[in-house]
C-alpha positions in Angstrom: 329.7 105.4 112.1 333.5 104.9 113.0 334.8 104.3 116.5 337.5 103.0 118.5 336.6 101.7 121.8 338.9 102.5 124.0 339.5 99.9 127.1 339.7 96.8 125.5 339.3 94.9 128.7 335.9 96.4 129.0 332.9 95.1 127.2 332.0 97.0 123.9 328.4 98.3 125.2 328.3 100.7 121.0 325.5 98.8 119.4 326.4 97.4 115.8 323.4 99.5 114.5 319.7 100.1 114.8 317.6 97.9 116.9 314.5 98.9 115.8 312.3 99.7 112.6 308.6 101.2 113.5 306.9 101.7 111.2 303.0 103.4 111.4 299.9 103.2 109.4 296.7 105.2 109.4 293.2 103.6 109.0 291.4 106.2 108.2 287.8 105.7 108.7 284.6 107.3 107.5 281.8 106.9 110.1 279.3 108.4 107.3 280.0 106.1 104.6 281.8 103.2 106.9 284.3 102.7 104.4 288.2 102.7 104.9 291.4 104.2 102.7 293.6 101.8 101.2 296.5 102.7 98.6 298.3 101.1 96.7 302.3 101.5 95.9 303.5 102.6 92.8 305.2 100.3 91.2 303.0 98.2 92.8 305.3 95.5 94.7 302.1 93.5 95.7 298.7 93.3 93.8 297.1 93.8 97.3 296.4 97.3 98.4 297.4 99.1 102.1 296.8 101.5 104.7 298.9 104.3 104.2 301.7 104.7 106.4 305.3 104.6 106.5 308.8 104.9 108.9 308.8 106.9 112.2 311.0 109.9 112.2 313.5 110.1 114.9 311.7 112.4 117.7 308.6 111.8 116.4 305.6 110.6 118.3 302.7 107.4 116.6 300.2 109.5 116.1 301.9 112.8 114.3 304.1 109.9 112.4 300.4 108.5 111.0 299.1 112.0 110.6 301.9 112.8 108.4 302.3 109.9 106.5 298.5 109.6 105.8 299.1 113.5 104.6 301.6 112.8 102.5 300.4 109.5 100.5 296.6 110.7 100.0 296.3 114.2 100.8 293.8 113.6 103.3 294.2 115.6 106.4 293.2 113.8 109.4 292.3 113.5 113.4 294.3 111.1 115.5 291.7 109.0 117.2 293.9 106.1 119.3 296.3 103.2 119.0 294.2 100.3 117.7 296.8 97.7 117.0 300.6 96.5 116.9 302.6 94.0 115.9 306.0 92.8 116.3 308.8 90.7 113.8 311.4 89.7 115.9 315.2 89.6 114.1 313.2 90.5 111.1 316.1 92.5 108.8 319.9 92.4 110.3 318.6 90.8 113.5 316.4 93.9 114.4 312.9 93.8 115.3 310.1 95.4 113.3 307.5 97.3 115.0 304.0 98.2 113.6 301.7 100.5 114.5 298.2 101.1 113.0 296.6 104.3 114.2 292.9 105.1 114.0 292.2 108.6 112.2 289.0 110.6 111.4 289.2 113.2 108.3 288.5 116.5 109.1 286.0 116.7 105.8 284.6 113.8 104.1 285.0 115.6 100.5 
């Protein structure tokens, strides 16, 4: 982004850039079976495995974020349940704060 602020006896009130990174994940839980989803990134960056998830859109709302994500990563179409959990980095990356956000979902089938 280019500007020019224009007064320059007046305080520049533009922030530098984002102040925020949320990002959402989606346990998705089997009441039959009680197990959970993971995945695993490919290359893997970590030997440890996930819940699937990833970056809010801008406009977009937690759950329909996890619902997608989850959609996307495993194919598993699901039912937004609640907000079980967050957690927040402050001045993480660039001085912006990381948001989490893991949603619990129900699949629609268990097949």
């Amino acid at each position: 982004m280019l500007y020019q602020w224009i007064e320059p006896s007046q305080i520049d009130r533009v922030p530098k850039y984002a102040h925020h990174v949320i990002g959402v994940g989606g346990l998705v839980y089997n009441p039959e079976t009680k197990k959970v989803l993971m995945v695993r990134e490919r290359p893997p960056r970590h030997s440890s495995w996930k819940f699937p998830g990833g970056g809010n859109d801008p406009g977009e709302d937690l759950p329909t974020t996890a619902l997608r994500e989850v959609l996307e990563e495993t194919g598993v179409d699901c039912i937004f349940e609640s907000i079980i959990l967050f957690r927040q980095i402050v001045e993480c990356s660039f001085g912006c704060s990381d948001l989490y956000f893991l949603c619990l979902l129900i699949p629609k089938n268990f097949h």
